[in-house]
C-alpha positions in Angstrom: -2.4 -28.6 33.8 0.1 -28.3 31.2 -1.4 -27.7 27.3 0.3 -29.4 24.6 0.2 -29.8 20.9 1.1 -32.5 18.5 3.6 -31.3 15.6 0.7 -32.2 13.1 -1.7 -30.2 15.3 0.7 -27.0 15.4 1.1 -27.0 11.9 -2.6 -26.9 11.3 -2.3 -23.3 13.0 0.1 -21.6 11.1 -1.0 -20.7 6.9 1.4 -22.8 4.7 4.0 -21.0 2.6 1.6 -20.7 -0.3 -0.4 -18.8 0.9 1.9 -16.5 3.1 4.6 -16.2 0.6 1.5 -15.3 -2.5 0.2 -12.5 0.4 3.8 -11.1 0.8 4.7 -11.1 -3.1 1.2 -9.1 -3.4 1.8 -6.7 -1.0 5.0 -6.0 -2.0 4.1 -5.6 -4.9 1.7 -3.1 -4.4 3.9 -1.9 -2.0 6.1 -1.0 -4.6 3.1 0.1 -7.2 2.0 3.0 -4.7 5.8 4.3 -4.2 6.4 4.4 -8.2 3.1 5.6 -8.9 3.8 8.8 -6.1 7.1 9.4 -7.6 5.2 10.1 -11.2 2.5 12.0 -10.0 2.3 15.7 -11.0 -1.1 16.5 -9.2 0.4 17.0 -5.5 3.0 19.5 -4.8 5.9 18.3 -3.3 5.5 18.5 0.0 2.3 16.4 -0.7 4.4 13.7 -2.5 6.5 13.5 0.5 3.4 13.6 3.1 2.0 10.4 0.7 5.7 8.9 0.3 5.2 9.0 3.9 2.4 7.3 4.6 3.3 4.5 2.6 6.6 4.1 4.2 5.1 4.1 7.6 1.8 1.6 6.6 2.9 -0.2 4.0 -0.6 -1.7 3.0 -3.0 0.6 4.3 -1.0 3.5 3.1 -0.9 1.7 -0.4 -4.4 1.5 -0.7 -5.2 4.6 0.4 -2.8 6.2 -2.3 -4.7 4.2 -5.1 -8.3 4.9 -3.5 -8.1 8.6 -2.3 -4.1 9.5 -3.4 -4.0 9.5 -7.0 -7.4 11.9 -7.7 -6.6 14.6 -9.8 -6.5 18.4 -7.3 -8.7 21.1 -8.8 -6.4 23.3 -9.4 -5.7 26.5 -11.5 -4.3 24.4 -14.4 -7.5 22.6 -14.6 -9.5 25.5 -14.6 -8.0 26.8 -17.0 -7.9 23.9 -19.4 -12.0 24.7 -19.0 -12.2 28.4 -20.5 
């Protein structure tokens, strides 16, 4: 038995551009955000700007909101130890 589908029926399975195209935009958006927002950071060293740059390139969202959620807090470092004396 051979399955088929209506055109009104297989358009009811796939999102409509709206919706797609507004979820793109977003996460290229944020996308974009993370990769700006690694560039400027002067917390990490280097090579942890380029382990972060990374990880965005490779997951695009999930590396984007990890940056925002974990990424972007500030190290304890010696310069912030010594802004406390």
């Amino acid at each position: 038995m051979l399955l088929t589908l209506s055109t009104s029926e297989a358009i009811q399975l796939v999102p409509g551009w709206g919706t797609l195209g507004l979820f793109l935009i977003l996460n290229a958006v944020l996308f974009i955000a993370a990769l700006v927002s690694i560039a400027r950071n002067k917390t990490h060293a280097t090579g942890g700007t380029v382990v972060w740059a990374l990880i965005v390139l490779a997951l695009p969202f999930l590396g984007s909101v990890l940056w925002f959620v974990i990424g972007r807090r500030e190290s304890f470092g010696p310069h912030l130890r010594d802004q406390a004396n």
